[in-house]
N, C-alpha and C positions, 0 to 999 in steps of 0.2 A: 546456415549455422555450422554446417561442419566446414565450412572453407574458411572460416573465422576461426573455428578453433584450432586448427592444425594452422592457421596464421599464427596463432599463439593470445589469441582472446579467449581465457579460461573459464570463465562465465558469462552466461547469456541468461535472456529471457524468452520466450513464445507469449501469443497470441493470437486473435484472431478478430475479424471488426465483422458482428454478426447483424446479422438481414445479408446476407449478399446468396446463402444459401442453408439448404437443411441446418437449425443446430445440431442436430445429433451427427450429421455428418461430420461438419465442424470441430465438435467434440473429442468424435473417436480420433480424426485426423493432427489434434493437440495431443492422445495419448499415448498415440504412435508413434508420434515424433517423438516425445517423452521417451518412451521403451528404446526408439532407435537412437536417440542421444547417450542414454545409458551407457545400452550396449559397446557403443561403439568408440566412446569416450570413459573408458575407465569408472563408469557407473554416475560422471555428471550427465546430471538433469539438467532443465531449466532452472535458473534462481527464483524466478520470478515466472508467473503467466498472469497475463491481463485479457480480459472479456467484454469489451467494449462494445455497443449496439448501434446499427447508422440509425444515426437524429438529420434530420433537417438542415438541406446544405443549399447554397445557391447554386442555380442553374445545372442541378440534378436531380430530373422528374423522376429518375432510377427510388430517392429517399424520400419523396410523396407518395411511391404506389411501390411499396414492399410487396413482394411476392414472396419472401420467404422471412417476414417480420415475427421478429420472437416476444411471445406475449410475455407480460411479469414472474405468470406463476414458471411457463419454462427457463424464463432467466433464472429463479431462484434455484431451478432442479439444476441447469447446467454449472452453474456455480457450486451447486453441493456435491455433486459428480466430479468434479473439477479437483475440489477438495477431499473426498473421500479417496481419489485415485492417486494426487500427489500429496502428500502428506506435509510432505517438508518443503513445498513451496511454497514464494510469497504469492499473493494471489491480489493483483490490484481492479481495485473497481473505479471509475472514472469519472468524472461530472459531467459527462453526456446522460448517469441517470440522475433521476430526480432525488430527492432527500429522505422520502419514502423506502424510496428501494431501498438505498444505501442503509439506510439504517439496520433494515432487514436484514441483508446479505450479509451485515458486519458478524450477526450473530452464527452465519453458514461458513465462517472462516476465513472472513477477508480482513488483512493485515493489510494493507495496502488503500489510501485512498488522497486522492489529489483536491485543495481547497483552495478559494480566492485564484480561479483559474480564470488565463485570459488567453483568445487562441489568436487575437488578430492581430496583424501586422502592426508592432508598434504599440499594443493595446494596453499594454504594464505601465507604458505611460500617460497614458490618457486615462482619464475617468471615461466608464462604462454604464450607459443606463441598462437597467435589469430588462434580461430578454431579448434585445437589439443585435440582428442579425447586418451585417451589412458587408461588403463586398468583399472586405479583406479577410474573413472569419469562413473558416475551414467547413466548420458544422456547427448545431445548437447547443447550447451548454444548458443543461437543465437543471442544477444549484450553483447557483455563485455565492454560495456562502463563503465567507470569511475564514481565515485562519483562524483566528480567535474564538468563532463562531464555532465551527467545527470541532475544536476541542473541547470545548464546555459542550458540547454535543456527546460528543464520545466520554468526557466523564460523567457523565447525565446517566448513562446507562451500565457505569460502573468499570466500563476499562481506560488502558491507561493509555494514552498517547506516546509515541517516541517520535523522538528526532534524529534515533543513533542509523550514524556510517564506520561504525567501527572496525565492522567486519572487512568493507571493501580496505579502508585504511592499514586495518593491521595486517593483509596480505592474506585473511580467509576468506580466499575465491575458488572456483572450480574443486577439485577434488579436496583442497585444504577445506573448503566451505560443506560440500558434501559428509564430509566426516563428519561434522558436529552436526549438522542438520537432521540427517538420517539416524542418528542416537539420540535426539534429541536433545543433545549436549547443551547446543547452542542456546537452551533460555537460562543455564548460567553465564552467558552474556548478555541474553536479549532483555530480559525485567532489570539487572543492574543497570545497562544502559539506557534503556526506558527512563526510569526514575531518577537519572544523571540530567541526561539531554533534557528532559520536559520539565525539571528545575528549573536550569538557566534559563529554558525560554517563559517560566511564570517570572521570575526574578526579573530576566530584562524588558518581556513584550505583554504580557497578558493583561489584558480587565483586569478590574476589580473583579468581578462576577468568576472570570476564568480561572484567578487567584485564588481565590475561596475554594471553588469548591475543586479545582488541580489540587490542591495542596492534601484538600481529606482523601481524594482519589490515591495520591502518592503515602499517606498515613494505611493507607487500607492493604497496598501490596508490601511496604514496607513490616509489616505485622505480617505477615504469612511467610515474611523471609527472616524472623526472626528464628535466632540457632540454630543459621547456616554457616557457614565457614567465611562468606564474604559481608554478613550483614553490618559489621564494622566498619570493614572497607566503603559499604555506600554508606553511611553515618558521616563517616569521617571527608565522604567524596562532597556531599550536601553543605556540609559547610563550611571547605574548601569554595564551592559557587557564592554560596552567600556572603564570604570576606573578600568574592572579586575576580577568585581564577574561574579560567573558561578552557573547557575544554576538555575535561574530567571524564574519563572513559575505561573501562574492562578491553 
């Protein structure tokens, strides 16, 4: 990480793929690096840290007979440690866990979660039956739920899905990104472009089902950003998408 950034890659991400040893070692070893990124980089952190778990991979007895496998309730503690300690990170959770977890965790502060995932060689092209491990696939994926799926999921329990890259596009990376993050600035970006980006994709891709109830999802945060200074602006952004422009962002 720091040979990259004095390369001149101003933002980065950490993580760590656990069962290989203690979590808590794990852990503290993520918030040290964390502390020593800081330090050492004008006060960037990670953008991101992901916490991934070994699931079941071929022709490594190492992921049938964990020696240092992390049960549920510890995944959820390392995950809320994760988040209590970096505040302003994103924090991604993966589909090596089940739909259970995820669900959970989403409530312990994870922004971050990958849907309709396929790891094998080739696999995005091919149709994939549910659970089928076979030669060319990394490890186990344990939800293959949908995109579609996933987001009527996520507004099921009342938050809002985004699709924004705005930050990496408008050039807040590294210490530019740091600044809004660490004041918190940045969710007068993040809920604008939340409810930009996850228009366009009800407008172009969603269910019927996903359409429904994204739409009262997006009525519900829309209302809580009433007489703010930009609630115009996303008004005026909304239906800008629905007469056909794409791409509408803070």
């Amino acid at each position: 990480m720091d040979r990259a950034y004095q390369a001149g890659c101003d933002d980065m991400g950490l993580g760590v793929l656990f069962g290989l040893y203690d979590w808590r070692f794990e852990v503290m070893g993520l918030l040290y690096h964390t502390i020593h990124l800081e330090k050492t980089f004008n006060g960037v952190g990670p953008h991101t840290i992901s916490f991934p778990r070994v699931t079941l991979a071929n022709s490594t007895p190492l992921s049938q007979h964990l020696k240092y496998k992390v049960s549920d309730e510890d995944f959820k503690k390392l995950v809320a440690i994760i988040r209590l300690s970096v505040p302003y990170t994103g924090m991604i959770c993966t589909a090596r866990e089940p739909k259970a977890i995820r669900d959970q965790v989403i409530k312990l502060g994870v922004s971050q979660m990958d849907a309709g995932t396929r790891i094998g060689v080739g696999a995005y092209a091919r149709s994939k039956k549910a659970n089928q491990l076979n030669d060319a696939e990394q490890f186990t994926i344990n939800d293959e739920i949908s995109l579609d799926a996933c987001l009527k999921s996520i507004c099921e329990i009342g938050e809002i899905p985004s699709f924004c890259t705005a930050c990496y596009r408008a050039g807040r990376t590294g210490e530019e990104f740091m600044k809004y993050a660490k004041t918190q600035f940045i969710h007068n970006f993040c809920m604008p472009n939340a409810i930009l980006t996850f228009k366009e994709y009800i407008v172009d891709y969603a269910s019927k089902e996903t359409a429904e109830i994204g739409n009262k999802v997006i009525d519900k945060y829309l209302k809580q950003l009433e007489g703010t200074e930009y609630y115009n602006k996303i008004i005026d952004g909304i239906k800008q998408i629905e007469n056909g422009k794409r791409d509408v962002r803070f």
